[in-house]
N, CA, C, O and CB atoms as a CASP TS submission, in Angstrom:
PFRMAT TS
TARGET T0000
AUTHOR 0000-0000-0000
METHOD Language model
MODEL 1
PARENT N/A
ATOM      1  N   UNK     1     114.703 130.421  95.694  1.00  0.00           N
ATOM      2  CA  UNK     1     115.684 130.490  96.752  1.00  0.00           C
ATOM      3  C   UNK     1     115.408 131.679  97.650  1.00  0.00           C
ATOM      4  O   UNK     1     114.265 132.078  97.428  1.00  0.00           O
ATOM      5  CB  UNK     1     117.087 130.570  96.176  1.00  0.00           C
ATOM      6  N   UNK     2     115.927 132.288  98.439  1.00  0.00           N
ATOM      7  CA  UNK     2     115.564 132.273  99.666  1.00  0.00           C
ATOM      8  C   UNK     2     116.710 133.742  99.348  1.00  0.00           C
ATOM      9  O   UNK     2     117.784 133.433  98.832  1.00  0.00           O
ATOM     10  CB  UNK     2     115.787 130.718 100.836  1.00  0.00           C
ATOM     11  N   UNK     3     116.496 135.158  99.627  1.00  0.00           N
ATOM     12  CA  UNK     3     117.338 136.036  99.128  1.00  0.00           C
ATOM     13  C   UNK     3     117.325 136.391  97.706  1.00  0.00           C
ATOM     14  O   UNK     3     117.833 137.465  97.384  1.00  0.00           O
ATOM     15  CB  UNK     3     118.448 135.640  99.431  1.00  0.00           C
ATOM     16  N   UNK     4     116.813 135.636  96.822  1.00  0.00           N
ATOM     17  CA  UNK     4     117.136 135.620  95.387  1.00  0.00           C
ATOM     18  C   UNK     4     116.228 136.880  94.713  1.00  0.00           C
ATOM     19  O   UNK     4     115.017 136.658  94.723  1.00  0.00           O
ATOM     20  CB  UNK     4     116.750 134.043  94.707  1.00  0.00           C
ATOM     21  N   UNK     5     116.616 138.074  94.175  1.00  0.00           N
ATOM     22  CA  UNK     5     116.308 138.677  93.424  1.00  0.00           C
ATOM     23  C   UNK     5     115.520 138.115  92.354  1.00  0.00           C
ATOM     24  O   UNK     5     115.862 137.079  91.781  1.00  0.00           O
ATOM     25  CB  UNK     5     117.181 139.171  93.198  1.00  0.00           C
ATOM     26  N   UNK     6     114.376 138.824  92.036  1.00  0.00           N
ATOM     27  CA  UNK     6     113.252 138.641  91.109  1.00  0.00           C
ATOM     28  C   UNK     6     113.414 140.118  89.719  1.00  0.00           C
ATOM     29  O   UNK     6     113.657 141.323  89.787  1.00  0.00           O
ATOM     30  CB  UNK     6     111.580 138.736  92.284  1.00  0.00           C
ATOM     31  N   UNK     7     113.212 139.454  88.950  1.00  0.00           N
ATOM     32  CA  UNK     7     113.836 140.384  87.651  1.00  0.00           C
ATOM     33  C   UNK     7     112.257 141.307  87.457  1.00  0.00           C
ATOM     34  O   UNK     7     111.309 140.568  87.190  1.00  0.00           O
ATOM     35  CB  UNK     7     114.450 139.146  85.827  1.00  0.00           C
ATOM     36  N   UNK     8     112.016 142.386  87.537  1.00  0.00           N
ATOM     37  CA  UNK     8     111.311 143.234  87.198  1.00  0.00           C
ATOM     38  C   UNK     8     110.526 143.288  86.294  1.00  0.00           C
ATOM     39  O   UNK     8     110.212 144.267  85.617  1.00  0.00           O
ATOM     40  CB  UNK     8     111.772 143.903  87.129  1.00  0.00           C
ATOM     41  N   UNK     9     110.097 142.020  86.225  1.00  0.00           N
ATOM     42  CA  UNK     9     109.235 141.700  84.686  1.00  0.00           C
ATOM     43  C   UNK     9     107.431 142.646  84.353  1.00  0.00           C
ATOM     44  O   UNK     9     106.684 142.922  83.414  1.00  0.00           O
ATOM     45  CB  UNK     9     108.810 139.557  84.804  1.00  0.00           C
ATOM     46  N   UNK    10     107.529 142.817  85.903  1.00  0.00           N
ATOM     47  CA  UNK    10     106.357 143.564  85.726  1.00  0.00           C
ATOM     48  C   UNK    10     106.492 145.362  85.401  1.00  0.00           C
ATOM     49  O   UNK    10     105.517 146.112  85.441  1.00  0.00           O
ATOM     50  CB  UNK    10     105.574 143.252  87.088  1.00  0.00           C
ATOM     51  N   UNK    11     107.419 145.655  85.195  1.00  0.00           N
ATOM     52  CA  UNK    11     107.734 146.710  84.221  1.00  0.00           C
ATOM     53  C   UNK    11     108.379 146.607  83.029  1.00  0.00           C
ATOM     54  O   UNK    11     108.536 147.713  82.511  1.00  0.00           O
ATOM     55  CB  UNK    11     108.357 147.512  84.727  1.00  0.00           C
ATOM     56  N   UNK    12     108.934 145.443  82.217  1.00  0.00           N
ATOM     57  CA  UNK    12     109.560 145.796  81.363  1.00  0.00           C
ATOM     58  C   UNK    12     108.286 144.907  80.402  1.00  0.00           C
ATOM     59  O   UNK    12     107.438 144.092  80.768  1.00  0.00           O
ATOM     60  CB  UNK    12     111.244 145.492  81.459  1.00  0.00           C
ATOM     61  N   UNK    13     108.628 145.525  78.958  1.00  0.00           N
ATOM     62  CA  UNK    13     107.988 145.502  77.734  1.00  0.00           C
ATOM     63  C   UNK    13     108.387 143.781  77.634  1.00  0.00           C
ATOM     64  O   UNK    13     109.286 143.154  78.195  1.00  0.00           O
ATOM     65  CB  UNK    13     108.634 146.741  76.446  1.00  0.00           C
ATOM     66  N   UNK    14     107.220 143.290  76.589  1.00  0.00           N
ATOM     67  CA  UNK    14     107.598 142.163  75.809  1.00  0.00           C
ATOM     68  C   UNK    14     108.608 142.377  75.251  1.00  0.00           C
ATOM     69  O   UNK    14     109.463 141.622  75.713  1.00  0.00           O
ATOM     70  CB  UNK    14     106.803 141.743  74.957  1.00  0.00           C
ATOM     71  N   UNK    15     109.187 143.300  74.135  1.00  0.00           N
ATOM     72  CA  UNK    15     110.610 143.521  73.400  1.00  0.00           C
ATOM     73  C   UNK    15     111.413 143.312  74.838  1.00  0.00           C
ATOM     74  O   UNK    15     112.531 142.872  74.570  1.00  0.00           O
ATOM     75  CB  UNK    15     110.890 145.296  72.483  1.00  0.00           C
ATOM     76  N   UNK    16     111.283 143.431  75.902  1.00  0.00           N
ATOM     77  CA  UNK    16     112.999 143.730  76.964  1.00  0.00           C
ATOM     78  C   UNK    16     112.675 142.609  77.201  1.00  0.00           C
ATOM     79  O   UNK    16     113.703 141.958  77.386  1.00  0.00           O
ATOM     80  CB  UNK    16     113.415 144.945  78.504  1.00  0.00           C
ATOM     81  N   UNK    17     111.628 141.879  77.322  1.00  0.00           N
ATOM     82  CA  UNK    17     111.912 140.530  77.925  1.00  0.00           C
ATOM     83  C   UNK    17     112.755 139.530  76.742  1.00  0.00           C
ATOM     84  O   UNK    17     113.710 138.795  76.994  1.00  0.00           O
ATOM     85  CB  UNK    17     110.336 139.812  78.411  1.00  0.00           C
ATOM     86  N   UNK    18     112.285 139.681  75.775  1.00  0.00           N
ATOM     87  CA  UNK    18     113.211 138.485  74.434  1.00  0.00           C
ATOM     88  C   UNK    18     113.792 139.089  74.579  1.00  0.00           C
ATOM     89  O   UNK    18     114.201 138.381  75.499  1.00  0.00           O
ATOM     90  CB  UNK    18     113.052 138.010  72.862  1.00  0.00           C
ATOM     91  N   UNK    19     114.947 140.601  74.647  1.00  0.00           N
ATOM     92  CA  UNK    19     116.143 140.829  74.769  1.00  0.00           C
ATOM     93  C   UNK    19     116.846 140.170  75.651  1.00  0.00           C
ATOM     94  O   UNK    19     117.907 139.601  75.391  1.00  0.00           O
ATOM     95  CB  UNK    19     116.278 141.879  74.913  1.00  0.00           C
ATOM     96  N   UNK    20     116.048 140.218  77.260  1.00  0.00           N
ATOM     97  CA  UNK    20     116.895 139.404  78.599  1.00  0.00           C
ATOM     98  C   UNK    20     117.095 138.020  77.745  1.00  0.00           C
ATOM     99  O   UNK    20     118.180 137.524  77.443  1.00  0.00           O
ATOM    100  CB  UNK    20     115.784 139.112  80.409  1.00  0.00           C
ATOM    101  N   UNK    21     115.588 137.433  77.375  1.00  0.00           N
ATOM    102  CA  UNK    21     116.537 135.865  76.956  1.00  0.00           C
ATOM    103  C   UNK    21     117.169 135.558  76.554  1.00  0.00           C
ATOM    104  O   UNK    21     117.935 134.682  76.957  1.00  0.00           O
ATOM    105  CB  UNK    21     116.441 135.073  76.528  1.00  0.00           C
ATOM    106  N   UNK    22     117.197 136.359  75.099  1.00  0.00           N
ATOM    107  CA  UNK    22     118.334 136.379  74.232  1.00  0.00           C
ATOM    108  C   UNK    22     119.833 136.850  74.571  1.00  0.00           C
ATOM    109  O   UNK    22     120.656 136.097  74.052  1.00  0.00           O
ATOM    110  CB  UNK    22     117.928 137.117  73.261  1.00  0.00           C
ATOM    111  N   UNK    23     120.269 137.662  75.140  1.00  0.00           N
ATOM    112  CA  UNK    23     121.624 137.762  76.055  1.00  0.00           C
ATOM    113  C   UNK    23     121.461 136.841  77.118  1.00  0.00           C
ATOM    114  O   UNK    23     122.554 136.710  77.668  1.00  0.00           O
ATOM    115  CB  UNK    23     121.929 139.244  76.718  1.00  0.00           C
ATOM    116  N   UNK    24     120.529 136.093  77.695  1.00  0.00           N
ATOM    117  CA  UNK    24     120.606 135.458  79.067  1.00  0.00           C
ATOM    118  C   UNK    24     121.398 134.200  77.968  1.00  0.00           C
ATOM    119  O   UNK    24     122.488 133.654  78.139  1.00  0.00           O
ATOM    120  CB  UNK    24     118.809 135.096  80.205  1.00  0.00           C
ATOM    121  N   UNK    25     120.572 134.037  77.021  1.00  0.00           N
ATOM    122  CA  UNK    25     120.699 132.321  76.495  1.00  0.00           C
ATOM    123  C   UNK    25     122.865 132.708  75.817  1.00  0.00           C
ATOM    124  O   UNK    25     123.819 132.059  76.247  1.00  0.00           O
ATOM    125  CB  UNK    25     118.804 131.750  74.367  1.00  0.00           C
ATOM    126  N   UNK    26     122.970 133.808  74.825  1.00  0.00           N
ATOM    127  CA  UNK    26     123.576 134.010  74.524  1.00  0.00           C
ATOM    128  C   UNK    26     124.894 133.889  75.566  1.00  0.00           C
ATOM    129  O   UNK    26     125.688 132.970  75.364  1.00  0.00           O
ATOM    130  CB  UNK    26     123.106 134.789  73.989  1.00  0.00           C
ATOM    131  N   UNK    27     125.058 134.559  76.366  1.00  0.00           N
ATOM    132  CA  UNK    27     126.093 134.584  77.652  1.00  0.00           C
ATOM    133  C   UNK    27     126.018 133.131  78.047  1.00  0.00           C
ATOM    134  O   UNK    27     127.149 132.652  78.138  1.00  0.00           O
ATOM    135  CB  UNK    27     125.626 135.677  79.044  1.00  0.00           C
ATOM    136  N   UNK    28     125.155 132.365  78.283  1.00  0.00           N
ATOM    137  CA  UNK    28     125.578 130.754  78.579  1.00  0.00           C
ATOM    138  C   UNK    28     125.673 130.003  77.901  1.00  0.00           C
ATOM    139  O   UNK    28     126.099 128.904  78.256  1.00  0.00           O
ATOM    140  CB  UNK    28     125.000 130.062  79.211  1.00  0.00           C
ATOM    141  N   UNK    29     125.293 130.280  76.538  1.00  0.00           N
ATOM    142  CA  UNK    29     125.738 129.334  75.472  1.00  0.00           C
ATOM    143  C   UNK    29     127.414 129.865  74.946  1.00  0.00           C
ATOM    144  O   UNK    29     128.472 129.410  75.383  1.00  0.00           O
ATOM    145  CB  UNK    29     124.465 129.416  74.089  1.00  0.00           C
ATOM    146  N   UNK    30     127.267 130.802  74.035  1.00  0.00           N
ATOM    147  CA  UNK    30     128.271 131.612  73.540  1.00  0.00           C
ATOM    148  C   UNK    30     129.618 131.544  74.544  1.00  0.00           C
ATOM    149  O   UNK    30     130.497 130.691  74.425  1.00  0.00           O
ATOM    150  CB  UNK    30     127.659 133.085  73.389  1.00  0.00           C
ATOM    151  N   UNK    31     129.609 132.501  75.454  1.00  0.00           N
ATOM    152  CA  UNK    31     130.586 133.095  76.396  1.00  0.00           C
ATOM    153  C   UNK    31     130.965 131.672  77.684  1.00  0.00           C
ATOM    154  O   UNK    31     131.995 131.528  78.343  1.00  0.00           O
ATOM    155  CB  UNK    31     129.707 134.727  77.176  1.00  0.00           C
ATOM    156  N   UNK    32     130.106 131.079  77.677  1.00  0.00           N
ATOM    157  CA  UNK    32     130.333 129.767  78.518  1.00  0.00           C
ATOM    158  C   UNK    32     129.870 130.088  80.384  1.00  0.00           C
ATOM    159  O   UNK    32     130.408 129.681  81.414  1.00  0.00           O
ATOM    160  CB  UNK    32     132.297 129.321  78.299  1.00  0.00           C
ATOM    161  N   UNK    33     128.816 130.865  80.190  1.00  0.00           N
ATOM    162  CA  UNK    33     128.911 131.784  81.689  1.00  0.00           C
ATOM    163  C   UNK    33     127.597 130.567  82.529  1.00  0.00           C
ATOM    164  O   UNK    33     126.870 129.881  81.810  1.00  0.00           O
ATOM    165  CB  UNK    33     128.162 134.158  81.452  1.00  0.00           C
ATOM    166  N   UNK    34     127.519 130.508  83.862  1.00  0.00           N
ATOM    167  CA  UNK    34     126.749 130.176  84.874  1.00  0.00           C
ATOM    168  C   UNK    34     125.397 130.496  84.287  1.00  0.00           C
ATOM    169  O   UNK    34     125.168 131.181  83.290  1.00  0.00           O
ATOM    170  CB  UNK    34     127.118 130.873  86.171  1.00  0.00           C
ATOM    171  N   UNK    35     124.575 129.906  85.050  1.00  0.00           N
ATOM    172  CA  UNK    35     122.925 130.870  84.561  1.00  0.00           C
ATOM    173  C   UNK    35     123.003 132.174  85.172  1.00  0.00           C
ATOM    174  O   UNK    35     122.843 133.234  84.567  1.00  0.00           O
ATOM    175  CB  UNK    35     121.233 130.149  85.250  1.00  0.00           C
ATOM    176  N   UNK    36     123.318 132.012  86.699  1.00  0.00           N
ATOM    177  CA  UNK    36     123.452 132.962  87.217  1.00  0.00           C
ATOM    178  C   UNK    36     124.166 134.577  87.029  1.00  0.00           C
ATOM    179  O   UNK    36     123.857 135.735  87.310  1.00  0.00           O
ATOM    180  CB  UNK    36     123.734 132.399  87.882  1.00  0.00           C
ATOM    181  N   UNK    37     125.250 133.882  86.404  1.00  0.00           N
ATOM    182  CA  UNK    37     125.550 135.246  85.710  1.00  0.00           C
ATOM    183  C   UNK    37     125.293 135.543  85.209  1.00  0.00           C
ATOM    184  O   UNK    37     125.447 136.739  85.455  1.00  0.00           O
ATOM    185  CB  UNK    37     126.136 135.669  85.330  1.00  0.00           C
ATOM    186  N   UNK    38     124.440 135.365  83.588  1.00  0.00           N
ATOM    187  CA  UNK    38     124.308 135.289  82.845  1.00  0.00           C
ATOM    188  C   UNK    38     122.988 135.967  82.970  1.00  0.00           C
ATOM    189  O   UNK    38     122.507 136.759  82.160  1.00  0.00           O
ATOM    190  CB  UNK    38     124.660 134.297  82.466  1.00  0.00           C
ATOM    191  N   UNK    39     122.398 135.506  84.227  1.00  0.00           N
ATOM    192  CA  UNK    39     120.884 136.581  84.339  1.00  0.00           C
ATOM    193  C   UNK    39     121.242 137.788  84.796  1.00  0.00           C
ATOM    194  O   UNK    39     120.668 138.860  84.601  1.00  0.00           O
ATOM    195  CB  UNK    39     119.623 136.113  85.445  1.00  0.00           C
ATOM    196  N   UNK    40     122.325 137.547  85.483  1.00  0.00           N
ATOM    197  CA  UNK    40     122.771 138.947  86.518  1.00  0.00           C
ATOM    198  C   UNK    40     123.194 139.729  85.070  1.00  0.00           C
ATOM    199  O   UNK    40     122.535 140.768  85.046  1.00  0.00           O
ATOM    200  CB  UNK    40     124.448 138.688  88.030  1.00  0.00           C
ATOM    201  N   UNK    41     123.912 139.645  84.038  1.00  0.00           N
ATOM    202  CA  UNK    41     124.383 140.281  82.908  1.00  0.00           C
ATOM    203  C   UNK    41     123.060 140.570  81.931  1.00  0.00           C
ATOM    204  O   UNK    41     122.900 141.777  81.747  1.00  0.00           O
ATOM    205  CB  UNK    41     125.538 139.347  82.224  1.00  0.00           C
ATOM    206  N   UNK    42     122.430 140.023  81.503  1.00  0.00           N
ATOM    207  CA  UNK    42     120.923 140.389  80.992  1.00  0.00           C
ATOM    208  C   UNK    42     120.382 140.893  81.699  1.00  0.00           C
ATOM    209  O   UNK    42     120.400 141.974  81.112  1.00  0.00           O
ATOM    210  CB  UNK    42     120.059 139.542  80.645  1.00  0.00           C
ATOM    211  N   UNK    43     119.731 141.126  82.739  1.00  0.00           N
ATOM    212  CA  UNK    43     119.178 141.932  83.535  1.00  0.00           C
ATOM    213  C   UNK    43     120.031 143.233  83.570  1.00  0.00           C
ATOM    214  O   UNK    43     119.362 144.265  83.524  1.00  0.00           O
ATOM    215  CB  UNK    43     118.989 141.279  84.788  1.00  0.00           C
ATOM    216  N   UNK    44     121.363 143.378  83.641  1.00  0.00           N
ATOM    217  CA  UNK    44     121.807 144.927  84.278  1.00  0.00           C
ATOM    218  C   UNK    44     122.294 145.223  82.299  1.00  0.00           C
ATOM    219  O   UNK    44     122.975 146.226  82.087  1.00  0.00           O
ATOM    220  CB  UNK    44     123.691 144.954  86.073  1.00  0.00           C
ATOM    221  N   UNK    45     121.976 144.494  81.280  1.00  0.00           N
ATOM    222  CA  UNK    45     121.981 144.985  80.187  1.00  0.00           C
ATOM    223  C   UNK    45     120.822 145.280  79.296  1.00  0.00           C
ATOM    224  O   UNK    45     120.818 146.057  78.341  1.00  0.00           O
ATOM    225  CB  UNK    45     122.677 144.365  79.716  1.00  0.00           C
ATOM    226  N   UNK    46     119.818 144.532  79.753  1.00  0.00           N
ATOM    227  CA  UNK    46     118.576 145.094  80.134  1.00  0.00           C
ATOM    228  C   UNK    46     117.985 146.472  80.350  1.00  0.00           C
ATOM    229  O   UNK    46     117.187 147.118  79.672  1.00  0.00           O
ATOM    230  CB  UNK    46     118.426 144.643  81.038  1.00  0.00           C
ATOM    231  N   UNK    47     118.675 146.764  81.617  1.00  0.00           N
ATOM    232  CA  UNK    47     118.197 148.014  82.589  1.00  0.00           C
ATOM    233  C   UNK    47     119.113 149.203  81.869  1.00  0.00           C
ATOM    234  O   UNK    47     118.792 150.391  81.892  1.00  0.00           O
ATOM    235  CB  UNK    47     118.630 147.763  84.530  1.00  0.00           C
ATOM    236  N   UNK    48     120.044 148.794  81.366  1.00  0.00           N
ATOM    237  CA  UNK    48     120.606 150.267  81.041  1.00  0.00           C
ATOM    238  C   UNK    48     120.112 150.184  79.304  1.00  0.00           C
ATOM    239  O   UNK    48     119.898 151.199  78.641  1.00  0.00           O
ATOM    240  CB  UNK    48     122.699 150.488  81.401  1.00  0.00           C
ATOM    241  N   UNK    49     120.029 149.203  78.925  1.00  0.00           N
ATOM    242  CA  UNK    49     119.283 150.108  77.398  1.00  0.00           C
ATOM    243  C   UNK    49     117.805 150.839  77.820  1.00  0.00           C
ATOM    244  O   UNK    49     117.499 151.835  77.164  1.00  0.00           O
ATOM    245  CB  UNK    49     118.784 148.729  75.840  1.00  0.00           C
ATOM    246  N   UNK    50     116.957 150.423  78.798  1.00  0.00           N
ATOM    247  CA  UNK    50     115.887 150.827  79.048  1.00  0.00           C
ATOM    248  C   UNK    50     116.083 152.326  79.801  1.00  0.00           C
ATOM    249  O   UNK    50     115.222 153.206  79.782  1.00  0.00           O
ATOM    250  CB  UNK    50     115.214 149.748  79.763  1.00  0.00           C
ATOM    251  N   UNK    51     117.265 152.423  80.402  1.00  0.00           N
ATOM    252  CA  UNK    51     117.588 153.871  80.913  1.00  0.00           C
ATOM    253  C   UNK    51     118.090 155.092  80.209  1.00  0.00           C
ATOM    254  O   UNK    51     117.855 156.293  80.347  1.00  0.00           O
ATOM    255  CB  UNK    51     118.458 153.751  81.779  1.00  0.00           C
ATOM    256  N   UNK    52     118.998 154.269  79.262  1.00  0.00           N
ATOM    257  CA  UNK    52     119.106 154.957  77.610  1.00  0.00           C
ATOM    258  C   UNK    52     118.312 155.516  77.059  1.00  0.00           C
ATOM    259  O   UNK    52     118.363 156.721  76.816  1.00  0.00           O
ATOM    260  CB  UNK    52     119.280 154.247  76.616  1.00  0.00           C
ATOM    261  N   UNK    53     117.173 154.561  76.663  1.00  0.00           N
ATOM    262  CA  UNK    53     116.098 154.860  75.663  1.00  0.00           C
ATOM    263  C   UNK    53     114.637 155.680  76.796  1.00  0.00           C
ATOM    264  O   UNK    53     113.514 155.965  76.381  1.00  0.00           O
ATOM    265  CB  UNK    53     115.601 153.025  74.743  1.00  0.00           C
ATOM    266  N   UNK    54     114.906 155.785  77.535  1.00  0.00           N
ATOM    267  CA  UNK    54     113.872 156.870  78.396  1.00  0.00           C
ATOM    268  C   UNK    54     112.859 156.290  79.002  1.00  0.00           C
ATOM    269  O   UNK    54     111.846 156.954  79.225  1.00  0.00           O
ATOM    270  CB  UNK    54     113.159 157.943  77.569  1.00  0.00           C
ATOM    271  N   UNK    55     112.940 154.958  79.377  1.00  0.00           N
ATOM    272  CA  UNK    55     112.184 153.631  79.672  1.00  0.00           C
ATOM    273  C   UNK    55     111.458 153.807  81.251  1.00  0.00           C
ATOM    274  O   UNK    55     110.384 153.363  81.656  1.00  0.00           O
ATOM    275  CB  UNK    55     113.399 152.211  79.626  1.00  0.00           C
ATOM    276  N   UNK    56     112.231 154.425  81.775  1.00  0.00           N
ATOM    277  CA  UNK    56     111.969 154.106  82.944  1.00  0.00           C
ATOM    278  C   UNK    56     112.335 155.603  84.054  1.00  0.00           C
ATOM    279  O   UNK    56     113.203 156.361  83.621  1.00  0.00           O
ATOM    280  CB  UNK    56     112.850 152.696  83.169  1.00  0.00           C
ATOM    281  N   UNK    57     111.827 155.884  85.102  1.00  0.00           N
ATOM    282  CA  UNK    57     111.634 156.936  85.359  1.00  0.00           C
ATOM    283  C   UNK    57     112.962 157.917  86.105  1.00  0.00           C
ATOM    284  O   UNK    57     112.825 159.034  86.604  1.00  0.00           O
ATOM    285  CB  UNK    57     110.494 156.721  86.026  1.00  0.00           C
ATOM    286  N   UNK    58     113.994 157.270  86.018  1.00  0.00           N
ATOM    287  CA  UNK    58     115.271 157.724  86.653  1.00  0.00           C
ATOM    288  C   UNK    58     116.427 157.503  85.162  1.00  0.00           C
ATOM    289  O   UNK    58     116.676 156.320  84.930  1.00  0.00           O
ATOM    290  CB  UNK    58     115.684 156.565  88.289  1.00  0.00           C
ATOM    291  N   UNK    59     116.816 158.104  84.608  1.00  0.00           N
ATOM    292  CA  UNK    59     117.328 158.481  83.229  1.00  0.00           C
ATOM    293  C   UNK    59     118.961 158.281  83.442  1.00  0.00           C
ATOM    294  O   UNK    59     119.273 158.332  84.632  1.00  0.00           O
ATOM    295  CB  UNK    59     116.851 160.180  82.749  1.00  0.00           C
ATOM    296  N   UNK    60     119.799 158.115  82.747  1.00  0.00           N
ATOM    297  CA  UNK    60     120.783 157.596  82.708  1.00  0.00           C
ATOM    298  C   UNK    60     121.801 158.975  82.792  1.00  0.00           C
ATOM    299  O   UNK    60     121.562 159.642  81.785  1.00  0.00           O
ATOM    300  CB  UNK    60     120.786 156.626  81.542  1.00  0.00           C
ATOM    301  N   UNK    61     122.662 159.521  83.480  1.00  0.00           N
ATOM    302  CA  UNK    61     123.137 160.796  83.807  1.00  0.00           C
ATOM    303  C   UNK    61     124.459 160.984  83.043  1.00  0.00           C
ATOM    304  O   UNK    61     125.465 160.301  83.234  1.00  0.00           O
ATOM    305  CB  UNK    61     123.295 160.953  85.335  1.00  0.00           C
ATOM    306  N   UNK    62     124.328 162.118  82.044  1.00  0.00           N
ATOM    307  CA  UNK    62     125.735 162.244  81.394  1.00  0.00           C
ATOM    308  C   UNK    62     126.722 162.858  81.929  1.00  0.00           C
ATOM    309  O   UNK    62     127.805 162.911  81.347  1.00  0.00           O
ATOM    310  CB  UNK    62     125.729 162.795  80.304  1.00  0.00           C
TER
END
């Protein structure tokens, strides 16, 4: 689509990617959510364990 955000796959690890699926699949099976949300929620749950754990070059601010 046309506007559509592309998920950052070319920085994140094999482990973050089966995490995204696994909350992506989880949130639309489980929780009953859109795909769309459901990527939008794996992706930004994604990004903050990776900002947590020191993943990535802008660190999560206490």
């Amino acid at each position: 689509m046309y506007g559509e955000k592309q998920m950052p796959t070319n920085e994140w690890t094999p482990k973050r990617e089966r995490q995204y699926e696994h909350i992506k699949k989880s949130e639309e099976v489980t929780e009953g959510r859109s795909e769309e949300t459901a990527k939008r929620i794996a992706a930004a749950t994604v990004n903050k364990t990776r900002r947590e754990k020191g993943e990535t070059k802008e660190q999560k601010k206490k």
